[in-house]
Structures are given as structure tokens and as C-alpha cells.
N, C-alpha and C positions, 0 to 999 in steps of 0.2 A: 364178749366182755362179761365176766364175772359180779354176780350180783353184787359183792364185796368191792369191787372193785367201782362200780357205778355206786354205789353207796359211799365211798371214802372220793369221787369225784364231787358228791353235791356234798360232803363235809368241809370240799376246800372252797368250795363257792360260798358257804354260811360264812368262814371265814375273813374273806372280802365284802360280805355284807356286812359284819361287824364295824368293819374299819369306815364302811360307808353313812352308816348311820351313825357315828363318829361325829360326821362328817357334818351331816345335816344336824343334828343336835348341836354344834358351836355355829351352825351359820342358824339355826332358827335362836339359838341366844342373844347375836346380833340383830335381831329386826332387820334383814336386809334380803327377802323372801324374792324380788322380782330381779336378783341379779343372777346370773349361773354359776356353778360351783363347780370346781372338779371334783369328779369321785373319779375310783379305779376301778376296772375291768372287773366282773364279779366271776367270771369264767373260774373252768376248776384247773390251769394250771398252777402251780405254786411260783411260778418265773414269771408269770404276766404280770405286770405294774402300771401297764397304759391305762392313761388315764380319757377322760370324754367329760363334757361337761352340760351340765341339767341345771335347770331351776329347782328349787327345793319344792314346787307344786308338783314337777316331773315326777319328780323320784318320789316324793310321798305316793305319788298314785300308784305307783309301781307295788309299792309297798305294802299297800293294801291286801297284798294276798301272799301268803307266808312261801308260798310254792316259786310266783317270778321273782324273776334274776334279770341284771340286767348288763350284756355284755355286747362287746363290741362287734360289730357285724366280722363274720370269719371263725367267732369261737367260738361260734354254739356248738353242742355237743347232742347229734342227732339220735343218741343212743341211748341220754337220759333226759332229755327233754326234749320241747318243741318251741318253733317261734310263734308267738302270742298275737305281736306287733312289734312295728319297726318305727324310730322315732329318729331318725336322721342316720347319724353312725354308726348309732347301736340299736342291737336287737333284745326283747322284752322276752324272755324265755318261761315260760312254766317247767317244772320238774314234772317227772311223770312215775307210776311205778315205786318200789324200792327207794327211787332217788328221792321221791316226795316226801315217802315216809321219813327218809334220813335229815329233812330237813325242819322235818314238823317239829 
């Protein structure tokens, strides 16, 4: 795989992060922090939409480091990153390399 190419994979992952933080930003507007929320798959296909769902303490903690992502166990991508941890169905991935940078 092409540095180009694992660089425009953690592009489409930031992508899905946007939408996730979205996410948690109108559920932390509601004050309702101890229910779970759906987010989507933050994986780098552009066709994945599955969804899984966190508590906004989950995902915030995730969040804490610019580098994880957080996708459904199946679609990590061993070639631009690694699994961190695992929190039921989905897996906590760090970027690694190239892919890091692309996503700093």
C-alpha cells in the first residue's frame, strides 16, 4: 500500500470523526451524558455507515488522543494503524506512521 494511499485512508476516517463529534456535541447540549448514543463507524471505507453505540464518557475518552479512532471490530486497518483496546463491538485503533501525521 502506498503512503498516498494510507494517508487518504486516515483522511476518510477524520471524516467520520467529524460527523461523530457532531454527535456528541448535541447529546452534551442535552444534558443527558449517562444514556448511549449512536455514532458511525469511523473506519476508512466511504460506504460504511454502521453504526454502534457509546456513552458520551466512552467516546470522549477516546477522544483524548487525536491519533484513535474508533471502529467496529472487522475494520481495522492493519496497515495504518493498531488496536489500542477493545470495548465490546468496537475496536479503539491508534493511527500510526504517515497515517498519524495525516490526521494531526
Amino acid at each position: 500500500m502506498t503512503e498516498i494511499r494510507k494517508g487518504r485512508l486516515a483522511e476518510n476516517q477524520a471524516l467520520f470523526r467529524e460527523i461523530n463529534e457532531r454527535i456528541g456535541a448535541s447529546a452534551e447540549a442535552q444534558g443527558t451524558d449517562p444514556y448511549a448514543y449512536e455514532f458511525v463507524c469511523e473506519c476508512s471505507s466511504l460506504e460504511c455507515f454502521e453504526r454502534f453505540e457509546l456513552t458520551l464518557h466512552e467516546y470522549g475518552r477516546v477522544r483524548e488522543r487525536e491519533q484513535h479512532f474508533i471502529v467496529l471490530s472487522g475494520h481495522e486497518q492493519p496497515e495504518i494503524e493498531d488496536v489500542v483496546e477493545r470495548l465490546g463491538e468496537v475496536a479503539i485503533v491508534e493511527k500510526r506512521g504517515d497515517a498519524a501525521d495525516a490526521v494531526a
